[in-house]
Structure formats: C-alpha cells, structure tokens
FIKOLZA-1660 file (N, C-alpha, C; in steps of 0.1 Angstrom, whole numbers, plus 5000, padded with zeros to 4 digits):
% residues 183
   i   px   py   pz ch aa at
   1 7538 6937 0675  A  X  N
   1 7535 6931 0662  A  X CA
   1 7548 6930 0654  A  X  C
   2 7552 6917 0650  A  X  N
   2 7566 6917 0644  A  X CA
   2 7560 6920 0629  A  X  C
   3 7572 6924 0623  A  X  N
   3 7569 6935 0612  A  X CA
   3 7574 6921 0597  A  X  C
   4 7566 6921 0587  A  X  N
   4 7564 6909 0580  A  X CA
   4 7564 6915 0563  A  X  C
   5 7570 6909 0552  A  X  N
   5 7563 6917 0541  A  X CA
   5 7549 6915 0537  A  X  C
   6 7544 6925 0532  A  X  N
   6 7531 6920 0530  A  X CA
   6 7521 6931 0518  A  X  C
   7 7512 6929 0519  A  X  N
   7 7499 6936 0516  A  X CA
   7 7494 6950 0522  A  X  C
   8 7486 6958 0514  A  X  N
   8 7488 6968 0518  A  X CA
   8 7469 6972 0516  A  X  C
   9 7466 6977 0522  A  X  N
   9 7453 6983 0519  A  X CA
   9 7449 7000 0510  A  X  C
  10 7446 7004 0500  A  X  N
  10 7445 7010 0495  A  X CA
  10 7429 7012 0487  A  X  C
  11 7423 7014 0474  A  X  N
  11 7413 7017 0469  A  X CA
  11 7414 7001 0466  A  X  C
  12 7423 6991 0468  A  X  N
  12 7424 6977 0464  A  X CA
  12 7431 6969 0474  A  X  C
  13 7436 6957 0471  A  X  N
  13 7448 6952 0480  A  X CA
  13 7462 6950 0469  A  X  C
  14 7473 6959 0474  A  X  N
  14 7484 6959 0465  A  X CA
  14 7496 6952 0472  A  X  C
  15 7504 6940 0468  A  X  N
  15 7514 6940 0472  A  X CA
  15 7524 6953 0474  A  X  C
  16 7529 6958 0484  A  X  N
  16 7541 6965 0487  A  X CA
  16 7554 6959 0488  A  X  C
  17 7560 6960 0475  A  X  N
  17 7569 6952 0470  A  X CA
  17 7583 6960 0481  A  X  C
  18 7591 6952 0490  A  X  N
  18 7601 6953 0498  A  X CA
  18 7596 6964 0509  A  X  C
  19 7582 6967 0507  A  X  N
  19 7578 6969 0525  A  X CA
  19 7572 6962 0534  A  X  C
  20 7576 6968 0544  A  X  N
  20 7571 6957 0560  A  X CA
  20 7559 6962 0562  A  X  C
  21 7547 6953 0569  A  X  N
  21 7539 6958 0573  A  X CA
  21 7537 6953 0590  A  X  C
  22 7533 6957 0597  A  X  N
  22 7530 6947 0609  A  X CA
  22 7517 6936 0610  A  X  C
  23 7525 6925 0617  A  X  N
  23 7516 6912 0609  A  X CA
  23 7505 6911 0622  A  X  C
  24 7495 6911 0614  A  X  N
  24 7479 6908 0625  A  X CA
  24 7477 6898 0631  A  X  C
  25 7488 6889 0626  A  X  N
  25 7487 6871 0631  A  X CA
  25 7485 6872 0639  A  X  C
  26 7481 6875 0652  A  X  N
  26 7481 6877 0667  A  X CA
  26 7470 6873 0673  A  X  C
  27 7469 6869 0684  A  X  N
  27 7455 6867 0687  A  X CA
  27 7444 6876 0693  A  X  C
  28 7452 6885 0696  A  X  N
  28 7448 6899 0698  A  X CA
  28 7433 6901 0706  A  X  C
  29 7421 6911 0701  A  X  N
  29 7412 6913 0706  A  X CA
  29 7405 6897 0706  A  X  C
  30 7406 6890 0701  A  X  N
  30 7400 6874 0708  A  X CA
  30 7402 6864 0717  A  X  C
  31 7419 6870 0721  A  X  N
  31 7425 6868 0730  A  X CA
  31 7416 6874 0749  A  X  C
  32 7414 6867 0750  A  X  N
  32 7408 6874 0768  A  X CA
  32 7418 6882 0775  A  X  C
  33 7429 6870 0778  A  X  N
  33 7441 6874 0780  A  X CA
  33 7450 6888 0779  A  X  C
  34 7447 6888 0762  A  X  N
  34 7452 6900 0756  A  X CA
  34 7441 6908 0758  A  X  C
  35 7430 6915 0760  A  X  N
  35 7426 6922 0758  A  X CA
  35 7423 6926 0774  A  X  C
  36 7426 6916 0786  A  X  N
  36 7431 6920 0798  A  X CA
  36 7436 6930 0802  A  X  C
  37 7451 6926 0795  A  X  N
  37 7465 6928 0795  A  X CA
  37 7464 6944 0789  A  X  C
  38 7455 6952 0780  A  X  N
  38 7453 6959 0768  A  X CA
  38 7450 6973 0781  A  X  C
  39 7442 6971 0792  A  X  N
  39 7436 6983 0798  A  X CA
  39 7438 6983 0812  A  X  C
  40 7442 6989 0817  A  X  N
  40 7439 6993 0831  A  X CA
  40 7428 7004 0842  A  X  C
  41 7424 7001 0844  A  X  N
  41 7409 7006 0854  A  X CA
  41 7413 7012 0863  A  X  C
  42 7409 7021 0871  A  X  N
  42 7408 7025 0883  A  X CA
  42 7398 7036 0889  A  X  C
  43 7401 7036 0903  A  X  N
  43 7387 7046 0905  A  X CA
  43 7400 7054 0911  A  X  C
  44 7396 7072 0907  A  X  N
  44 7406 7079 0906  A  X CA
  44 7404 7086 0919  A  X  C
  45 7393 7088 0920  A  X  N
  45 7390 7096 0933  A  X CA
  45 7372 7094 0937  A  X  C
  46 7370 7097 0948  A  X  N
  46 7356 7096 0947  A  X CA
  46 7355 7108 0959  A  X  C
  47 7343 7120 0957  A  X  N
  47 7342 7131 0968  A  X CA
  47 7325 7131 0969  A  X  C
  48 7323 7133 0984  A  X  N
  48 7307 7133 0984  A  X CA
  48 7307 7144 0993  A  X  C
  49 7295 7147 0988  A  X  N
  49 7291 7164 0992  A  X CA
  49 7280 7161 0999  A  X  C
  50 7274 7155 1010  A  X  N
  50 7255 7156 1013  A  X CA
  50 7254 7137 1005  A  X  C
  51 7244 7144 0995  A  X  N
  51 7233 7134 0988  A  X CA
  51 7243 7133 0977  A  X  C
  52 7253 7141 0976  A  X  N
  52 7260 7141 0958  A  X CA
  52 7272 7134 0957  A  X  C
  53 7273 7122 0947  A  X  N
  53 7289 7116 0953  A  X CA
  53 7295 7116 0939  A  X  C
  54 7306 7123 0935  A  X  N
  54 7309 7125 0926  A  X CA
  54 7324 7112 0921  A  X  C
  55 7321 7104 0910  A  X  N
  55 7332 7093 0909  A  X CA
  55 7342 7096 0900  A  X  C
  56 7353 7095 0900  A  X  N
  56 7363 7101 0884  A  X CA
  56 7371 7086 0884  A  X  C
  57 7367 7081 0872  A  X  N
  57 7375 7066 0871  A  X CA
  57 7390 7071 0860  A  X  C
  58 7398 7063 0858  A  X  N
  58 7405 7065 0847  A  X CA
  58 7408 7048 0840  A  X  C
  59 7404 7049 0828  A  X  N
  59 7408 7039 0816  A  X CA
  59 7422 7044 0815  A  X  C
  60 7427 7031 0812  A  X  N
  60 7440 7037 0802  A  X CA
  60 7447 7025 0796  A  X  C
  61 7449 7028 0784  A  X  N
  61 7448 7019 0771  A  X CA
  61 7466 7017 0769  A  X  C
  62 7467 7007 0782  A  X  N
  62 7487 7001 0782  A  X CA
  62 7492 6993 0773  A  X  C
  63 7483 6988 0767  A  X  N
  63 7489 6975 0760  A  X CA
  63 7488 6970 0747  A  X  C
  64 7480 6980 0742  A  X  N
  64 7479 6982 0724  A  X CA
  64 7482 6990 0715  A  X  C
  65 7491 6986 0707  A  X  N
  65 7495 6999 0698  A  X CA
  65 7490 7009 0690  A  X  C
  66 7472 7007 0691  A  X  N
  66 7464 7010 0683  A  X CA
  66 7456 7016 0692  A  X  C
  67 7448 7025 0685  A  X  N
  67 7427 7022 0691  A  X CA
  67 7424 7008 0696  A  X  C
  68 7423 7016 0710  A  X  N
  68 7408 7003 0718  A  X CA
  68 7393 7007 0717  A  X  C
  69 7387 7001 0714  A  X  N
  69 7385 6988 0704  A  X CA
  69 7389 6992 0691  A  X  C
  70 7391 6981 0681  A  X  N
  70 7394 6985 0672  A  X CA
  70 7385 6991 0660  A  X  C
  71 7383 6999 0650  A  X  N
  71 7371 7008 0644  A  X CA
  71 7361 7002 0639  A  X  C
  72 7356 6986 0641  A  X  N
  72 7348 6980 0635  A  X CA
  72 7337 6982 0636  A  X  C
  73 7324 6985 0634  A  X  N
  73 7313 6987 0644  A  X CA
  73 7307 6978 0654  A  X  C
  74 7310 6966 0651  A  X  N
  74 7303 6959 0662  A  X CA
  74 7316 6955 0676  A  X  C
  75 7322 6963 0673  A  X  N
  75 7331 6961 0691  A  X CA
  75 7328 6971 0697  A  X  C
  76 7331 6969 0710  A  X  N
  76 7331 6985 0717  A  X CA
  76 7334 6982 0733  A  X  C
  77 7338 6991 0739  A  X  N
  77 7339 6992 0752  A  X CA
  77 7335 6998 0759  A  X  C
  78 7330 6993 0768  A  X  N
  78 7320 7000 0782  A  X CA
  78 7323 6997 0793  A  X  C
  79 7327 7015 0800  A  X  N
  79 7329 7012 0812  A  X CA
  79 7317 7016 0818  A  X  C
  80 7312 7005 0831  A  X  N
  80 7305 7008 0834  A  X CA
  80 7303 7013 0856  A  X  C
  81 7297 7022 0858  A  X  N
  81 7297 7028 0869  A  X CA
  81 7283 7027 0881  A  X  C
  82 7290 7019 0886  A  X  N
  82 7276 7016 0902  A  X CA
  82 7282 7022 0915  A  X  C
  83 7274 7027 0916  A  X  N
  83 7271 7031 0935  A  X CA
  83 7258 7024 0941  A  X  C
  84 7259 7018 0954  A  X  N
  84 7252 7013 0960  A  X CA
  84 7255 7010 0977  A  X  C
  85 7236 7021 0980  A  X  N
  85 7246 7021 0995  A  X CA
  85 7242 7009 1003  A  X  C
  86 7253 7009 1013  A  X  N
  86 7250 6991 1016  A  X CA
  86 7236 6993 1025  A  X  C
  87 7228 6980 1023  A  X  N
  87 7219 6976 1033  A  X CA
  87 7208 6970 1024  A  X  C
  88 7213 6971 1005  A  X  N
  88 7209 6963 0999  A  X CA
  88 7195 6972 0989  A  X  C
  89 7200 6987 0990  A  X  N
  89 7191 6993 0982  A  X CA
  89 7199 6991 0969  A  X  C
  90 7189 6994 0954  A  X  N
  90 7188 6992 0942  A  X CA
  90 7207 6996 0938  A  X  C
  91 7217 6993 0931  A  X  N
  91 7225 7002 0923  A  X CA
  91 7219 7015 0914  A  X  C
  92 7226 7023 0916  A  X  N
  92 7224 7030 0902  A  X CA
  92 7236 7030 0893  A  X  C
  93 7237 7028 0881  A  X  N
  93 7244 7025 0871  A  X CA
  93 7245 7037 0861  A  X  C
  94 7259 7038 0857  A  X  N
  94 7256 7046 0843  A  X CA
  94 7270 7042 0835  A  X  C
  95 7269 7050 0824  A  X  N
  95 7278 7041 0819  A  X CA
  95 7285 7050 0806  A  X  C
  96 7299 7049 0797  A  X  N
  96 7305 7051 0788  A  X CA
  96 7304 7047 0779  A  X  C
  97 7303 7042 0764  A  X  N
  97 7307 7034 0757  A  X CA
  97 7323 7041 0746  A  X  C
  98 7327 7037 0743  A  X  N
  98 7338 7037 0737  A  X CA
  98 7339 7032 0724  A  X  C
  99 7342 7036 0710  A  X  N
  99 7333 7030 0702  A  X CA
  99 7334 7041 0688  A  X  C
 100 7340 7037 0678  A  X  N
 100 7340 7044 0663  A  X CA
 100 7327 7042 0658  A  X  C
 101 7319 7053 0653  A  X  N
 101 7311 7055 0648  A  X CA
 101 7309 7060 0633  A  X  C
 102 7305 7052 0627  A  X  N
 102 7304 7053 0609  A  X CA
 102 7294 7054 0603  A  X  C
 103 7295 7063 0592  A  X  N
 103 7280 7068 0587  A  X CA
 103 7281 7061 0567  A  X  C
 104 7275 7054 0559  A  X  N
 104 7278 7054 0549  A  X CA
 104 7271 7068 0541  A  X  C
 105 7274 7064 0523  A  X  N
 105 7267 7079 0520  A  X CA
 105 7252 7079 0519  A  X  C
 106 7246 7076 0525  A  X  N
 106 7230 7078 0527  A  X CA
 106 7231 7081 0543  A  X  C
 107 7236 7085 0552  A  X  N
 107 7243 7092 0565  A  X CA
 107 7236 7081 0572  A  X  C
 108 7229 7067 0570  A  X  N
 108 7231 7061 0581  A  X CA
 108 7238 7059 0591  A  X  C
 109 7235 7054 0602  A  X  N
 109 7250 7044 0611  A  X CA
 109 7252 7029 0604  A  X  C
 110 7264 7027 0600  A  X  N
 110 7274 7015 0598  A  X CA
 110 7270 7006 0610  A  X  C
 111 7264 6993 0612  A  X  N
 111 7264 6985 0619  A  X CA
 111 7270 6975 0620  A  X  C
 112 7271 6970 0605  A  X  N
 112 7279 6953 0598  A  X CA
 112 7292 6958 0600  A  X  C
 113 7298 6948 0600  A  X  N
 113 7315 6947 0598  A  X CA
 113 7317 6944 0580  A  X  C
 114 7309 6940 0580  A  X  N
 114 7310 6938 0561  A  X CA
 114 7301 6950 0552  A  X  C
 115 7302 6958 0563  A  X  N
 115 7298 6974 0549  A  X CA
 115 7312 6984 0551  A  X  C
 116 7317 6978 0561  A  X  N
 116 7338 6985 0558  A  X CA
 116 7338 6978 0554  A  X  C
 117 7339 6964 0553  A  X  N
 117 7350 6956 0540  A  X CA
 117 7345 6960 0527  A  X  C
 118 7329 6962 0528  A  X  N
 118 7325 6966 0513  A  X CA
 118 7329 6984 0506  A  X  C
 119 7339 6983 0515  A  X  N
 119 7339 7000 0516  A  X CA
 119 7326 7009 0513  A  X  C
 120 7316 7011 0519  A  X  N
 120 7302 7015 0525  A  X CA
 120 7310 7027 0530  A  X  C
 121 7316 7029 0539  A  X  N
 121 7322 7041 0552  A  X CA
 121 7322 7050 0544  A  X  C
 122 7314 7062 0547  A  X  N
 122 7318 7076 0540  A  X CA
 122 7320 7085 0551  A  X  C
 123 7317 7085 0561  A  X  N
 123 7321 7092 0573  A  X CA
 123 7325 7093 0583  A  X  C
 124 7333 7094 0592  A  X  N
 124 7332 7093 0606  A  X CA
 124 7319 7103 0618  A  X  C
 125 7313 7097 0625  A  X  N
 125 7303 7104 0626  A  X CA
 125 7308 7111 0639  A  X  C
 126 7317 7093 0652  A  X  N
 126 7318 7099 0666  A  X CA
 126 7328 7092 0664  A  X  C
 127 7341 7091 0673  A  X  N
 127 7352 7083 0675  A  X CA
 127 7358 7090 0689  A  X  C
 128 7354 7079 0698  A  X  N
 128 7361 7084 0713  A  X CA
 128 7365 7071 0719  A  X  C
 129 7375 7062 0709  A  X  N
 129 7381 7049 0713  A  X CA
 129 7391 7057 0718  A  X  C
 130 7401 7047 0729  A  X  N
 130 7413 7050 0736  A  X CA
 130 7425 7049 0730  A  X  C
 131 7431 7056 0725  A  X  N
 131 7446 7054 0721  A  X CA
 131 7454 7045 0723  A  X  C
 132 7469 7040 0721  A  X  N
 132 7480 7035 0724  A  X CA
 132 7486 7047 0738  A  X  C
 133 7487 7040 0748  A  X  N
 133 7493 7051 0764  A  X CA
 133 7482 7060 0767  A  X  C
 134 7468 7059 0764  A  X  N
 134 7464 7071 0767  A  X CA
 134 7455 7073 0778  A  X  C
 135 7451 7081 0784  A  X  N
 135 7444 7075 0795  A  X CA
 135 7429 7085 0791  A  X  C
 136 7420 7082 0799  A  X  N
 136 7406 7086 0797  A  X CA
 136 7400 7088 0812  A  X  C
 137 7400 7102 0817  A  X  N
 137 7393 7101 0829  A  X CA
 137 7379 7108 0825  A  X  C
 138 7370 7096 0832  A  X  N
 138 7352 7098 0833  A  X CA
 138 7347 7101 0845  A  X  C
 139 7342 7111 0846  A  X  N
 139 7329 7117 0859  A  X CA
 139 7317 7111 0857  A  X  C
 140 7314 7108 0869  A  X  N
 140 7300 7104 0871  A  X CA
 140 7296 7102 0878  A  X  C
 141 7283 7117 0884  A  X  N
 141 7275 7120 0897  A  X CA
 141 7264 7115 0895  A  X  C
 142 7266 7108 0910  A  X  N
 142 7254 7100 0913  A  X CA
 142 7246 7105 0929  A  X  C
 143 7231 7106 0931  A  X  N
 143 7226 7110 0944  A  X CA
 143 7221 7099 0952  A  X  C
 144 7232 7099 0964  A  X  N
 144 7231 7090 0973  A  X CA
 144 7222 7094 0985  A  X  C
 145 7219 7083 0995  A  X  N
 145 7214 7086 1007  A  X CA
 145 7226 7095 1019  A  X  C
 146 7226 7100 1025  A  X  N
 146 7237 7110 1030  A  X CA
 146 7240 7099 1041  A  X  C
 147 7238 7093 1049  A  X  N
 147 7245 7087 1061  A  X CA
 147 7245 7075 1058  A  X  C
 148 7250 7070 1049  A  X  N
 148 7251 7053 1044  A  X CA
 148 7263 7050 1039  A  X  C
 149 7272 7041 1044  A  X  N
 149 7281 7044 1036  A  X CA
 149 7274 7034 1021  A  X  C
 150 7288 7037 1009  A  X  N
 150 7283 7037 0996  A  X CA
 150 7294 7024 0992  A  X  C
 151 7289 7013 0981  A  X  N
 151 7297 7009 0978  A  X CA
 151 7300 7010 0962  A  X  C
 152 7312 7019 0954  A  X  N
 152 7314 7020 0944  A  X CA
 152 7323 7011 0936  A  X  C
 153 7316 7006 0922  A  X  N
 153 7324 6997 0919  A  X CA
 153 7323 7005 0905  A  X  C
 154 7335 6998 0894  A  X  N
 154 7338 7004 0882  A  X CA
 154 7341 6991 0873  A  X  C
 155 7341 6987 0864  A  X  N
 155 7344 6979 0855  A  X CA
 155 7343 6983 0842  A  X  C
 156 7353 6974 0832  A  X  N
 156 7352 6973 0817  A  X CA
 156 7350 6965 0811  A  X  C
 157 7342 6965 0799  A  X  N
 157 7335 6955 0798  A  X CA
 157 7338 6956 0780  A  X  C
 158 7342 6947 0775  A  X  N
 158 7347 6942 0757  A  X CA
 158 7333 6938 0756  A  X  C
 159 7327 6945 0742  A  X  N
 159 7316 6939 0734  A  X CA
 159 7316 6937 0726  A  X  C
 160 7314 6926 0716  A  X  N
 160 7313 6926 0704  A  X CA
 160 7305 6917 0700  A  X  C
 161 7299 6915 0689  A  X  N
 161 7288 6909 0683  A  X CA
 161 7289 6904 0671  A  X  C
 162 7295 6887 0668  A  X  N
 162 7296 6887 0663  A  X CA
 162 7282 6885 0646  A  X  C
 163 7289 6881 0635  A  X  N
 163 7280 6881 0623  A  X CA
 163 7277 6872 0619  A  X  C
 164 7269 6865 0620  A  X  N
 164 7265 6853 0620  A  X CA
 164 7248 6849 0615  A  X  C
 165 7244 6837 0613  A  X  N
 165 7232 6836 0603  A  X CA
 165 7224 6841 0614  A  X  C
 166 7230 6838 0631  A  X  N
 166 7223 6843 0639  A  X CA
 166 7231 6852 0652  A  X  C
 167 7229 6861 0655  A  X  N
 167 7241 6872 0664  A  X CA
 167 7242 6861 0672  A  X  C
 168 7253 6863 0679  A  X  N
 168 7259 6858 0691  A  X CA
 168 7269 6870 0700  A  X  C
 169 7264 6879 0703  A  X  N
 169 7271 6886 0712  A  X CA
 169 7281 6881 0722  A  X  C
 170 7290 6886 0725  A  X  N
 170 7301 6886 0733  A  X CA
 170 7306 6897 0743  A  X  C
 171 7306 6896 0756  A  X  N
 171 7307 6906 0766  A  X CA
 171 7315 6901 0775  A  X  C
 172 7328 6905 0776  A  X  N
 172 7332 6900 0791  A  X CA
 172 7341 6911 0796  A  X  C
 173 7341 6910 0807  A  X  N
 173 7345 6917 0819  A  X CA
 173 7356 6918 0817  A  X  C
 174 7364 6926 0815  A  X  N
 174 7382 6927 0815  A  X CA
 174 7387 6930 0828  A  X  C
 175 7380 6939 0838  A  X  N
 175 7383 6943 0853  A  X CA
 175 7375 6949 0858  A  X  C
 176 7375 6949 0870  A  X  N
 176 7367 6953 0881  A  X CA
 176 7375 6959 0892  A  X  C
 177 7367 6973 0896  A  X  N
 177 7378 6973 0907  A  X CA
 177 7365 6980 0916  A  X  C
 178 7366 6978 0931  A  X  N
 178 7357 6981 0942  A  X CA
 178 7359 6993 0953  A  X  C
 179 7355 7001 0957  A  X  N
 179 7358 7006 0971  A  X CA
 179 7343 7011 0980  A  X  C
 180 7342 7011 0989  A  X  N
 180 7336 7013 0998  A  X CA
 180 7336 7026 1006  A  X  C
 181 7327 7037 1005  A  X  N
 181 7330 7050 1010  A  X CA
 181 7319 7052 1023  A  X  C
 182 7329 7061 1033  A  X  N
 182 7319 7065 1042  A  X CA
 182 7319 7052 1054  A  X  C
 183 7327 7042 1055  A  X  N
 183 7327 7033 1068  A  X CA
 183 7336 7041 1075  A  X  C
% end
C-alpha cells in the first residue's frame, strides 16, 4: 500500500496534518486475483490409523499486510475439509471459519457492516483471522472405511455478504488442493 497524506480515524475523522497513511485505493479483498494471491493452502500431512485418518492442513496468510479477512462482520474465511473413499460413498466435511467476532453494548453479535461504521462495537467477542506471514495449522479427524483408499481434498473459501435492500452473498473458492491416500 503506497503511503499517501490523509485522514485518520479516531472518536471522528481528523485530518493528520503532514502524516502518511497507507492508501486503501487498492482493489484488494474485491479483487479475486488479490485475494488469491493473499493465501496459500496445503495439506500438511495426512496419518491413518484403522478407521481414523487424521488431516493437518496449513493456511498461511502471504500476501496481506493485515488480518485475513478483514474485521468486518460479514466477511470471513472458511476452510473447508473432505475425505471421501473412492467408489463414490457420501464426503464427510468439516470445516473452520476464520472471522472477527463483535459484540455491541447490549452483548449481541455485530452482524451489519454499518453498526462499526456507526460505532455500535463494544467488544471483541472471538477473533481467529490470519495475520500478515502467519500460518494456521488445522486438524481434522475423520472415520473412514479401513481398506479403501481415501480421497482428501482441502479448500478456501472468501465469504462475504454483501448489504443490500436484498443480501447477495459472495463465496468463491481461492484454492483447492487434492491427494489421494492409500492407492
């Protein structure tokens, strides 16, 4: 983000007379591209015991100088986790979300994007978004058939939703990555 004079966020909005801020002009999380470019996926290991196959994926947040997603409430990120053994039985799925959680002062959950601009936020409730460089390794045991092989897939998935007279949600797949265990 090239660094620009500007405005500043405070109990108001104040010019910061002869400071830089970094400019948001960017196309950033709307960008596909950029929010590609923002994460990297993988399946870290996968160990099966019998019936028990245990998955460790790793997220890791390369390409934003910030929190992934960013603290709004209606973005968030989900990775999500299938095993399926081949011959065309059901997936089982489970899944992460990634995601700032906000309470106003009546301890609701924050839903709108326009109750932080209205400053509503009185608390943080959960916050387990991804860092700038950081990685995030997730487990997740799943009980397979024992002599089959398995086919494990991992993906991340950007959500957000936007505000509108009527929702229009937004979800798309940033990566996917595949392996096949037990051939």
């Amino acid at each position: 983000m090239r660094r620009v004079e500007g405005r500043i966020v405070r109990k108001g909005i104040v010019k910061a007379p002869g400071m830089e801020i970094s400019s948001h002009n960017i196309a950033g999380g709307h960008s596909v591209s950029m929010r590609k470019k923002s994460v990297e996926l993988k399946i870290a290991s996968v160990q099966r015991n019998k019936r028990r196959l245990t998955v460790s994926v790793e997220v890791t947040n390369v390409g934003a100088g910030h929190k992934i997603p960013t603290g709004l409430p209606t973005k968030k990120f989900i990775l999500k986790v299938s095993v399926q053994p081949e011959g065309g039985d059901f997936p089982q799925i489970k899944q992460r979300i990634y995601e700032k959680v906000l309470a106003g002062a009546d301890g609701k959950k924050i839903e709108k994007n326009h109750e932080i601009l209205m400053d509503e936020a009185e608390r943080v409730i959960s916050d387990n978004r991804i860092g700038p460089m950081e990685k995030k390794i997730e487990e997740f045991v799943f009980f397979v058939p024992e002599n089959k092989p398995i086919n494990v897939t991992a993906a991340v998935y950007y959500s957000f939703s936007q505000e509108m007279i009527q929702e229009a949600p937004i979800h798309s797949k940033m990566h996917e990555v595949r392996i096949t265990v037990g051939k």
